[in-house]
N, CA, C and O atoms as a Maestro MAE file, in Angstrom:
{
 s_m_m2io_version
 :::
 2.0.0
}

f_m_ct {
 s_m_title
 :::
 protein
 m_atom[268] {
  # First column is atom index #
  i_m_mmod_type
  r_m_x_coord
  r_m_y_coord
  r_m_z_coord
  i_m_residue_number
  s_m_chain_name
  s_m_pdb_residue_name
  s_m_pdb_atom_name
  i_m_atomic_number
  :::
  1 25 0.841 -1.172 0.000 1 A "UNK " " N  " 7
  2 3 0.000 0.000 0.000 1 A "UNK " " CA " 6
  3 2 0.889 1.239 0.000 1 A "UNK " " C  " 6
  4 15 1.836 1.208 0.786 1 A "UNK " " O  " 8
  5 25 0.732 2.340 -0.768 2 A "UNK " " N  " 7
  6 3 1.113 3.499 -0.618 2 A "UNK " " CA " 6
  7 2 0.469 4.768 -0.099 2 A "UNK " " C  " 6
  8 15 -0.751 4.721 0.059 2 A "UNK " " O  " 8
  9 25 1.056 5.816 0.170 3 A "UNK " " N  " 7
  10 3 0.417 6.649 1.121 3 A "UNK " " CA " 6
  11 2 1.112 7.865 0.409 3 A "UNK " " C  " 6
  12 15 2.176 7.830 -0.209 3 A "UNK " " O  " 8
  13 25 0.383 8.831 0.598 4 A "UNK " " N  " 7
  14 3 0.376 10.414 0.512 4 A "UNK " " CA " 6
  15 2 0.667 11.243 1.847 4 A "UNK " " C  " 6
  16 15 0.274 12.400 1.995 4 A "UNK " " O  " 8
  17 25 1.579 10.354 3.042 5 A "UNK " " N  " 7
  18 3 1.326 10.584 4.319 5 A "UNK " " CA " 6
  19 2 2.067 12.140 4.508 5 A "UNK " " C  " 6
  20 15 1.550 13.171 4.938 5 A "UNK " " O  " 8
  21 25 3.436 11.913 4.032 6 A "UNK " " N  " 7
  22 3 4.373 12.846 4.129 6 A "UNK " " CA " 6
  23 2 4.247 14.189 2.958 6 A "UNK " " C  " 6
  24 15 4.758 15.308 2.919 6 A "UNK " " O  " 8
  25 25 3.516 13.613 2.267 7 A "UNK " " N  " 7
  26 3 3.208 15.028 1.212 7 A "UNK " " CA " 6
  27 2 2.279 16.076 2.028 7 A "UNK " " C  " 6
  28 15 2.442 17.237 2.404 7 A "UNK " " O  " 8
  29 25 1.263 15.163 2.123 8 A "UNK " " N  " 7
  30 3 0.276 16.252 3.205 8 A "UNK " " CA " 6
  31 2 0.677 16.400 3.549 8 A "UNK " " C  " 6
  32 15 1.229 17.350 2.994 8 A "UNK " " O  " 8
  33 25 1.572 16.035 5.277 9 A "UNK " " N  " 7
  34 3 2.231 16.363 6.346 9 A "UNK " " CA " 6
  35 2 3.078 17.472 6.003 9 A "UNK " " C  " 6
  36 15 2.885 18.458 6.715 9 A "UNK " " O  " 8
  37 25 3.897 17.586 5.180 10 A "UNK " " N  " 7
  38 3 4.967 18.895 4.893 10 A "UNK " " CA " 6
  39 2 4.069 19.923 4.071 10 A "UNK " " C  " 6
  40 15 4.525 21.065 4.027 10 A "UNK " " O  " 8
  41 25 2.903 19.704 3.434 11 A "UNK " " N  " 7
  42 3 2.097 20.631 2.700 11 A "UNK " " CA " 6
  43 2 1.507 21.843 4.094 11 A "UNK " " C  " 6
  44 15 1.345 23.058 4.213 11 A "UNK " " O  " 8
  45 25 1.372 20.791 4.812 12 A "UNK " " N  " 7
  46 3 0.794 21.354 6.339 12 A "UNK " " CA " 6
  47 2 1.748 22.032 7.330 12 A "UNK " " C  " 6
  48 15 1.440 22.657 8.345 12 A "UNK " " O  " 8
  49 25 2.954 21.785 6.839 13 A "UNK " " N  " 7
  50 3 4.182 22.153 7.681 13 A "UNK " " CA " 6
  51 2 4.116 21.683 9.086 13 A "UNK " " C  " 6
  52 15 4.474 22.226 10.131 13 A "UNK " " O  " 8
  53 25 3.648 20.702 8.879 14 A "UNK " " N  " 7
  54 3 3.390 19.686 10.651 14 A "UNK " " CA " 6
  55 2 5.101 18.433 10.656 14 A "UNK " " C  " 6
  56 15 5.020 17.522 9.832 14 A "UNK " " O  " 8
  57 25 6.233 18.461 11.389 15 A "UNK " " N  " 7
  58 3 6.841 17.257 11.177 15 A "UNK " " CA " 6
  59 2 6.705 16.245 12.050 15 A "UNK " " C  " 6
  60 15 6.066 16.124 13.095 15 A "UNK " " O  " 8
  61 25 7.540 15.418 11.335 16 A "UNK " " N  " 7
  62 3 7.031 13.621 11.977 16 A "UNK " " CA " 6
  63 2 6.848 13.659 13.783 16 A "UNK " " C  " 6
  64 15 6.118 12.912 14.435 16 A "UNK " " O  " 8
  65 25 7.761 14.785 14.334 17 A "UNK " " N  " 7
  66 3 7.456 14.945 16.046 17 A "UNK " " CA " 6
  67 2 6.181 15.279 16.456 17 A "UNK " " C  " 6
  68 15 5.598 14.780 17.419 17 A "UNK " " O  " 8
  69 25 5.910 15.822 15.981 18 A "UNK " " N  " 7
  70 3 4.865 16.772 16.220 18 A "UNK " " CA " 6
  71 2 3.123 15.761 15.549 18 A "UNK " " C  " 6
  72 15 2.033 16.158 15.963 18 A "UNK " " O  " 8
  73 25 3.189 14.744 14.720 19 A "UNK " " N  " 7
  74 3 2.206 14.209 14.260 19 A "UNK " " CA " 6
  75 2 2.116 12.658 15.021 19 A "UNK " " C  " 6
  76 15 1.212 11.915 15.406 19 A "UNK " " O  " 8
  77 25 3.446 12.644 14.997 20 A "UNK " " N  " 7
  78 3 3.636 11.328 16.163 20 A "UNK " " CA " 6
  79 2 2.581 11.829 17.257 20 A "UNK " " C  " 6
  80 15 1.397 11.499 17.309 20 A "UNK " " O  " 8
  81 25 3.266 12.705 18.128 21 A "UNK " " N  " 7
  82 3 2.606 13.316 19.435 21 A "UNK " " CA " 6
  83 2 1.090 13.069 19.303 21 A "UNK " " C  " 6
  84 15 0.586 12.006 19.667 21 A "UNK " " O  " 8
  85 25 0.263 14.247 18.686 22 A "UNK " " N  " 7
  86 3 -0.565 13.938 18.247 22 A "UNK " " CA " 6
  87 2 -1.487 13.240 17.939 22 A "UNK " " C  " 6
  88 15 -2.676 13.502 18.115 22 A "UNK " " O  " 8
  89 25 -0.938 12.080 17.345 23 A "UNK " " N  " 7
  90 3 -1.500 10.279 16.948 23 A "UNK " " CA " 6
  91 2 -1.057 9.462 18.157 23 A "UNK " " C  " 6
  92 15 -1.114 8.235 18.074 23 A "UNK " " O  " 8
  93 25 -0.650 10.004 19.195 24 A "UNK " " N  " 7
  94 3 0.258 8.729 20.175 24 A "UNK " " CA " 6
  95 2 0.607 7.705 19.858 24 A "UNK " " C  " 6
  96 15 0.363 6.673 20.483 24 A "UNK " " O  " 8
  97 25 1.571 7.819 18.304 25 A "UNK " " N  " 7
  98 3 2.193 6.895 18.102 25 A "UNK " " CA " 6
  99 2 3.898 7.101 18.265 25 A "UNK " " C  " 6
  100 15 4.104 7.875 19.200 25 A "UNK " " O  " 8
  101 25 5.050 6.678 17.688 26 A "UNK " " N  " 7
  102 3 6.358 7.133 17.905 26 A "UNK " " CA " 6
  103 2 6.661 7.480 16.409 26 A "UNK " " C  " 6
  104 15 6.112 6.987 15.424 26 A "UNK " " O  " 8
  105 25 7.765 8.543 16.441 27 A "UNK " " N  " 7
  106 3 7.720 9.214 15.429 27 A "UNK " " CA " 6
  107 2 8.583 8.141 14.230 27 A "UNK " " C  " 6
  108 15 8.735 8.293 13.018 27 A "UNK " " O  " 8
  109 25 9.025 7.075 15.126 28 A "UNK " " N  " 7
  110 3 9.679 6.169 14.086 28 A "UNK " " CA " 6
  111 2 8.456 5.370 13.664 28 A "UNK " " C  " 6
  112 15 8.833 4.486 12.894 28 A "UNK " " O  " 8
  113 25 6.800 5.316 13.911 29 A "UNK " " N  " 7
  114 3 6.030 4.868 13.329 29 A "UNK " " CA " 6
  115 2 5.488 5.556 11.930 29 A "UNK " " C  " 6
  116 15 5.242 4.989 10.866 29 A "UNK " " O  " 8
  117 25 5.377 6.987 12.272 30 A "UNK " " N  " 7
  118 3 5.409 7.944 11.327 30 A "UNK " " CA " 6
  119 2 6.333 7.709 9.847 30 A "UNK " " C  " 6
  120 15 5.911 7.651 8.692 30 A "UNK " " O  " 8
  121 25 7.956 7.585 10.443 31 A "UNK " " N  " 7
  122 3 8.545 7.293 9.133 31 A "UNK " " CA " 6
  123 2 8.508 6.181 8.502 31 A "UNK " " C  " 6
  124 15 8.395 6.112 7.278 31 A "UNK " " O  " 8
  125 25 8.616 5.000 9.422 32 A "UNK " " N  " 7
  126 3 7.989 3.924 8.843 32 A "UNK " " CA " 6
  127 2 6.201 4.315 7.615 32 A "UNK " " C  " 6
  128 15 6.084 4.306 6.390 32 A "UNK " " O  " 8
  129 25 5.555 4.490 8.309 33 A "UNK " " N  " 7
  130 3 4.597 4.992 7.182 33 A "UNK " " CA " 6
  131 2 4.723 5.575 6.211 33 A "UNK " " C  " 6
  132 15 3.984 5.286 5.270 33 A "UNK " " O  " 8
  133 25 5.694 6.604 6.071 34 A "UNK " " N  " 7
  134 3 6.398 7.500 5.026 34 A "UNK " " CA " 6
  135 2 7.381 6.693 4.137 34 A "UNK " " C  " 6
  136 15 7.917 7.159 3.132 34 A "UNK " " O  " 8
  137 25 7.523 5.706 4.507 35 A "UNK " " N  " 7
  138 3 8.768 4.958 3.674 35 A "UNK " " CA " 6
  139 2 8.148 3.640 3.165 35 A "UNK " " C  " 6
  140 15 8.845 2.868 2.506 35 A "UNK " " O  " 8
  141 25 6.754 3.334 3.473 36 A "UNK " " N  " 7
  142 3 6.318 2.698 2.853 36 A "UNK " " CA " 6
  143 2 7.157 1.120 3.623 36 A "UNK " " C  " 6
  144 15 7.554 0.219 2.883 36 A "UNK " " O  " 8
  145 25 7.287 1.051 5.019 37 A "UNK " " N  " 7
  146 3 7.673 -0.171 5.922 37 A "UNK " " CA " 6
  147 2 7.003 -0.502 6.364 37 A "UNK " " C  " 6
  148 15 7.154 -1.724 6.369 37 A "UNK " " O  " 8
  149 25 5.883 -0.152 7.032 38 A "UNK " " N  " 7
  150 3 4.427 -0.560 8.137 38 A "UNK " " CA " 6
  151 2 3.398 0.372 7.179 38 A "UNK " " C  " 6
  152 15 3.516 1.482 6.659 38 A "UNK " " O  " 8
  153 25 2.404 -0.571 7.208 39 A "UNK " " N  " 7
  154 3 0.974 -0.176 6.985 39 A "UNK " " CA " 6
  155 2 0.117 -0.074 8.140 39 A "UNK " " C  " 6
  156 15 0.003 -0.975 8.971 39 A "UNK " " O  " 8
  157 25 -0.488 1.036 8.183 40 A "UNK " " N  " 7
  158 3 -1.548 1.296 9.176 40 A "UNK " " CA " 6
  159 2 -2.771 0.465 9.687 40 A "UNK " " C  " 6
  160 15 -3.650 0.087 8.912 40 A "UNK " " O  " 8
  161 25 -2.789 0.167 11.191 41 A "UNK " " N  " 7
  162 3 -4.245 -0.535 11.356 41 A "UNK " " CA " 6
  163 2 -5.404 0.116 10.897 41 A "UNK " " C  " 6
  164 15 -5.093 0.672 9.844 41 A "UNK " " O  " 8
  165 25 -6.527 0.313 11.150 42 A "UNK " " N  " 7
  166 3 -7.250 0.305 10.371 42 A "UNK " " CA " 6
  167 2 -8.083 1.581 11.343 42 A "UNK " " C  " 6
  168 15 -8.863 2.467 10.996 42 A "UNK " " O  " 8
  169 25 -7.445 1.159 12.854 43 A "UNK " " N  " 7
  170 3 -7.924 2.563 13.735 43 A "UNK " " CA " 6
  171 2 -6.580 3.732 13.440 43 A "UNK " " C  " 6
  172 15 -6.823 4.932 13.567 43 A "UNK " " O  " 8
  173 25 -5.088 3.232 13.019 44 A "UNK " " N  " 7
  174 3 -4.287 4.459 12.901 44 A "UNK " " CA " 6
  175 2 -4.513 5.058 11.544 44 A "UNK " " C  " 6
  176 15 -4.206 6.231 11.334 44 A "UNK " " O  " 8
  177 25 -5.098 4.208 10.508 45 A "UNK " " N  " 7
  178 3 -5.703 4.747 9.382 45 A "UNK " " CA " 6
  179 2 -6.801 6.438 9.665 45 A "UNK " " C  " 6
  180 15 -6.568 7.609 9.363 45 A "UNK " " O  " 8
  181 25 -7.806 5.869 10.260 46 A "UNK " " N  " 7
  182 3 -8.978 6.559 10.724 46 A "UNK " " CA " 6
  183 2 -8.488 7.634 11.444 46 A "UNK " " C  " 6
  184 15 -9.047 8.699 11.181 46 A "UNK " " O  " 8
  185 25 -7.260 7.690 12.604 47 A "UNK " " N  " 7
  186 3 -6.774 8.490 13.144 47 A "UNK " " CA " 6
  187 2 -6.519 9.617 11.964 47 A "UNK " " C  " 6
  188 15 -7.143 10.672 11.847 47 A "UNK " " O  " 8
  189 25 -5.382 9.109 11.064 48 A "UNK " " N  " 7
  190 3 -4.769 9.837 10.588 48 A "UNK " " CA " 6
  191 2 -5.480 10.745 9.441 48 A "UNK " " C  " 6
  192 15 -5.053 11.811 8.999 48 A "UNK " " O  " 8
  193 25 -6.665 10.063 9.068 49 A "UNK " " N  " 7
  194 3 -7.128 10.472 8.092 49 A "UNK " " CA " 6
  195 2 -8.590 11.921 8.528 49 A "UNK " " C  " 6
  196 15 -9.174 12.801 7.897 49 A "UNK " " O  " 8
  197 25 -8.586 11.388 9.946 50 A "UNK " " N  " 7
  198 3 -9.592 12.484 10.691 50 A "UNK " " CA " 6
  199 2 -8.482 13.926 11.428 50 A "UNK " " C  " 6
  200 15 -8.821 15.033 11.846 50 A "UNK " " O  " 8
  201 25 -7.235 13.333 11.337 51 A "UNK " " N  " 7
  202 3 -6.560 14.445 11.741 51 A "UNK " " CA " 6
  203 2 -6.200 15.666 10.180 51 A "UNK " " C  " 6
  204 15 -5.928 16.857 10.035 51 A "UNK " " O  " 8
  205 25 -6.306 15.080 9.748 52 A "UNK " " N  " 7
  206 3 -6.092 15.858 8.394 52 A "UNK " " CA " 6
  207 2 -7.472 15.844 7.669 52 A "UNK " " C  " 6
  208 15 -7.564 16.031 6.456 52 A "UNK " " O  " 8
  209 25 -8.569 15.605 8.504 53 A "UNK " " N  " 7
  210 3 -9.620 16.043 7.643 53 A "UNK " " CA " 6
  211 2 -10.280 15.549 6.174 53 A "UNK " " C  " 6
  212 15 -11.183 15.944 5.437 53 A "UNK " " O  " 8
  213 25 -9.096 14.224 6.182 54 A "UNK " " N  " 7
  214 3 -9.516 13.794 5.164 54 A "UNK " " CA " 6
  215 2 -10.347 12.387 4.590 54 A "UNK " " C  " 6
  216 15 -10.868 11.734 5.494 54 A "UNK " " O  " 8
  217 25 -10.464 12.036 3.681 55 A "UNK " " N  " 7
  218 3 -11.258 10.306 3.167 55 A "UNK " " CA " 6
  219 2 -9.825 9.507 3.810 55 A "UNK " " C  " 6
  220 15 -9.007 10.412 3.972 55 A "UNK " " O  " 8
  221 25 -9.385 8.563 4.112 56 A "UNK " " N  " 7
  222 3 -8.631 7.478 4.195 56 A "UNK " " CA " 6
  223 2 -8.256 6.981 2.905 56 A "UNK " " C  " 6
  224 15 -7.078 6.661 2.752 56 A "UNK " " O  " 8
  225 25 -9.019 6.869 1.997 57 A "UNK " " N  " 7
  226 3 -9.106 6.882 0.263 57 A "UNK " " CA " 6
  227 2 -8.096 8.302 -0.397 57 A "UNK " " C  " 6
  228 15 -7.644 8.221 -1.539 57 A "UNK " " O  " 8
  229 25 -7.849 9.494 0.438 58 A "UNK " " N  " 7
  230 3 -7.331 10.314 -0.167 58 A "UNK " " CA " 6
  231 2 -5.346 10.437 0.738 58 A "UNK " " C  " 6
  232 15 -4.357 11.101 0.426 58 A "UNK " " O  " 8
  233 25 -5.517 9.779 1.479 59 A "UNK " " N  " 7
  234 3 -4.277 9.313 2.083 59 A "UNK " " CA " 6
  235 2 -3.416 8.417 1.700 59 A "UNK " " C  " 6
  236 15 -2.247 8.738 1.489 59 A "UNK " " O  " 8
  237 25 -4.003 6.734 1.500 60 A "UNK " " N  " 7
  238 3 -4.084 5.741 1.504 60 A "UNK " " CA " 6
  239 2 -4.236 5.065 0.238 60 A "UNK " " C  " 6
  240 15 -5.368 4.626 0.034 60 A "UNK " " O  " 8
  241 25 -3.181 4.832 -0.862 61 A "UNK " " N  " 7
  242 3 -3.565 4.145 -1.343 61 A "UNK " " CA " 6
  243 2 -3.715 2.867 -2.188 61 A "UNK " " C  " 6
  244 15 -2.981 2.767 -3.171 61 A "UNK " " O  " 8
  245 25 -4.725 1.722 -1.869 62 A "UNK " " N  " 7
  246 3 -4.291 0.655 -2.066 62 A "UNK " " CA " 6
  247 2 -4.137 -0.008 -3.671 62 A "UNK " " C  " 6
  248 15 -4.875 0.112 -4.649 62 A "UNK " " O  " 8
  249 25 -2.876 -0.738 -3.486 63 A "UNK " " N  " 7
  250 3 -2.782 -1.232 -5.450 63 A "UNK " " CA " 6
  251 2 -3.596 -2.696 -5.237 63 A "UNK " " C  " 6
  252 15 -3.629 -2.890 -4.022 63 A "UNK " " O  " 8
  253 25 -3.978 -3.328 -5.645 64 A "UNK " " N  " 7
  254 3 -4.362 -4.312 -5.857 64 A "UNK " " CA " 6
  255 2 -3.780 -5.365 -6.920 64 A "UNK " " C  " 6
  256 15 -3.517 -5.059 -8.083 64 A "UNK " " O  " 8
  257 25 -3.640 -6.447 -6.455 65 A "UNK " " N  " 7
  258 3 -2.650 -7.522 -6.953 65 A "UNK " " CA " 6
  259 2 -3.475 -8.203 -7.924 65 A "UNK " " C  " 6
  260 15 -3.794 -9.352 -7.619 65 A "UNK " " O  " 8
  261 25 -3.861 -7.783 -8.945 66 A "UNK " " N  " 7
  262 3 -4.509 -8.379 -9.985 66 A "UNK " " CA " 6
  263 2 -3.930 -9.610 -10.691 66 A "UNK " " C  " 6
  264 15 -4.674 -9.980 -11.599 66 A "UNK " " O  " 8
  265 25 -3.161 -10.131 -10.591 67 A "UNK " " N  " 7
  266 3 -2.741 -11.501 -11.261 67 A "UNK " " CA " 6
  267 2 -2.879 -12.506 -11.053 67 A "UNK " " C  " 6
  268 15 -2.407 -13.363 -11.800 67 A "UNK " " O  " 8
  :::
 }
 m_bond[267] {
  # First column is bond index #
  i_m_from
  i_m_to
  i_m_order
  :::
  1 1 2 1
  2 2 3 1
  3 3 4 2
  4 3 5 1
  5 5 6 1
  6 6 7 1
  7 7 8 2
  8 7 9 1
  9 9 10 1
  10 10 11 1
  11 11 12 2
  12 11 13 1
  13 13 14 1
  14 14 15 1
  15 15 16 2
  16 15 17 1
  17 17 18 1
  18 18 19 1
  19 19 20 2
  20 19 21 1
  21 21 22 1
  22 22 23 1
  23 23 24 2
  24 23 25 1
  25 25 26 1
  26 26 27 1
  27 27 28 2
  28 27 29 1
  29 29 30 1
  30 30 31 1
  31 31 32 2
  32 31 33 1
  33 33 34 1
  34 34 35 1
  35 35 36 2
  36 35 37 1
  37 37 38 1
  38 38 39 1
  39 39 40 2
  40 39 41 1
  41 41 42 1
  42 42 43 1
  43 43 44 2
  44 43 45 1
  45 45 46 1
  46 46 47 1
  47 47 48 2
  48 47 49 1
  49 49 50 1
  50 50 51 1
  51 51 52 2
  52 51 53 1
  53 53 54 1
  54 54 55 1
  55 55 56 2
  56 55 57 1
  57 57 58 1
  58 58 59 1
  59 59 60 2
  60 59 61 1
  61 61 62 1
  62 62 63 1
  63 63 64 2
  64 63 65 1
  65 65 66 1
  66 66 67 1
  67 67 68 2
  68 67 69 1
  69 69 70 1
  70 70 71 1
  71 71 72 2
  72 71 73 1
  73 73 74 1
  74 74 75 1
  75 75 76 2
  76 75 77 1
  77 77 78 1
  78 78 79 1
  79 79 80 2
  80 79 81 1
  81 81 82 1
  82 82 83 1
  83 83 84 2
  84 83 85 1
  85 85 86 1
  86 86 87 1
  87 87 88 2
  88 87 89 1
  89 89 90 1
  90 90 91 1
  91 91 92 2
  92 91 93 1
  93 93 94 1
  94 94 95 1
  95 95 96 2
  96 95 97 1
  97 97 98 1
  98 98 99 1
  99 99 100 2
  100 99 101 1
  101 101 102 1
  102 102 103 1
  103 103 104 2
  104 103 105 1
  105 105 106 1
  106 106 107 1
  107 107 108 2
  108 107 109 1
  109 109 110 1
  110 110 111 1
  111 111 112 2
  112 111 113 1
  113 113 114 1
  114 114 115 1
  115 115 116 2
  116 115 117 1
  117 117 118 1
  118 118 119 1
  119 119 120 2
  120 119 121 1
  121 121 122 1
  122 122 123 1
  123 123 124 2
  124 123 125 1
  125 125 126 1
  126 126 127 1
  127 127 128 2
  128 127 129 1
  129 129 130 1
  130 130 131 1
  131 131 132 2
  132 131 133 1
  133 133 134 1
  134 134 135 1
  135 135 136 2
  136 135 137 1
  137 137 138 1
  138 138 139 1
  139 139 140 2
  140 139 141 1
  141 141 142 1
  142 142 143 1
  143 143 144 2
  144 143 145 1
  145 145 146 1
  146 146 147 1
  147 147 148 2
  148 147 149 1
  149 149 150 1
  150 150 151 1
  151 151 152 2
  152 151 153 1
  153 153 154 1
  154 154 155 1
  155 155 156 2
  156 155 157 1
  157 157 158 1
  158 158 159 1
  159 159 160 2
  160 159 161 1
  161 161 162 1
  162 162 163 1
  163 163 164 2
  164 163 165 1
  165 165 166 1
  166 166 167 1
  167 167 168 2
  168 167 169 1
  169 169 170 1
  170 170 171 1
  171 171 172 2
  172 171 173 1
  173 173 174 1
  174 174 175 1
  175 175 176 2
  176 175 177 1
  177 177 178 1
  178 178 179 1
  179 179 180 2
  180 179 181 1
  181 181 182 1
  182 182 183 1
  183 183 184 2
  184 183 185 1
  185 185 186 1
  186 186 187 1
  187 187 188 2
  188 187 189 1
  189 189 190 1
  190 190 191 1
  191 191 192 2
  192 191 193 1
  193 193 194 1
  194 194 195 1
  195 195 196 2
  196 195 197 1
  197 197 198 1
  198 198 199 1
  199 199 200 2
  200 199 201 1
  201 201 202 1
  202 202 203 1
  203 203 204 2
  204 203 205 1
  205 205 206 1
  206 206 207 1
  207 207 208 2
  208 207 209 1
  209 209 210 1
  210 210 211 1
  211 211 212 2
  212 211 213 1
  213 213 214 1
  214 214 215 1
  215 215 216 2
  216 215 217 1
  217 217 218 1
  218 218 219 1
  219 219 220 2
  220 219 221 1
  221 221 222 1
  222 222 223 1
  223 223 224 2
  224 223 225 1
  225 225 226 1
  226 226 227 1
  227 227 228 2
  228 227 229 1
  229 229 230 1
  230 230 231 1
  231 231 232 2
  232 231 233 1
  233 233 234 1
  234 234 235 1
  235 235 236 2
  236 235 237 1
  237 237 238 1
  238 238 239 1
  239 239 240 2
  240 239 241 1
  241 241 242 1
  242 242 243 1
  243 243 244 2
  244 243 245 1
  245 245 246 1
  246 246 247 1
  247 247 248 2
  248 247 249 1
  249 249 250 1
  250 250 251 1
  251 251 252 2
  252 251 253 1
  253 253 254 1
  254 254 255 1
  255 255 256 2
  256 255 257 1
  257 257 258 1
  258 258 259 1
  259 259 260 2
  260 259 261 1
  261 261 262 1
  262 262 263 1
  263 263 264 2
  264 263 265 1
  265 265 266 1
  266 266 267 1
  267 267 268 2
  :::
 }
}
């Protein structure tokens, strides 16, 4: 899955300390998300996507393994 995590995030001028905090997650969860290493549960999805106001669909997005 890929993510738009860090585009928003710097569009917003919010960094990974400060969104960690925020999400009470650790900010090495943050980059992990940004680097495309850990995918989000499905409540840090919802977190993240209500902190920025946005769809989870406009964060988040999944490729599907068609073969």
């Amino acid at each position: 899955m890929k993510n738009r995590l860090e585009e928003i995030r710097n569009e917003r001028g919010i960094n990974q300390e400060v969104l960690a905090k925020d999400l009470s997650v650790s900010r090495q969860t943050i980059s992990s998300l940004e680097n495309g290493r850990y995918n989000p549960s499905i409540i840090l999805a919802f977190k993240i996507a209500r902190y920025f106001s946005m769809a989870i669909e406009d964060i988040f997005i999944y490729e599907e393994d068609l073969k």
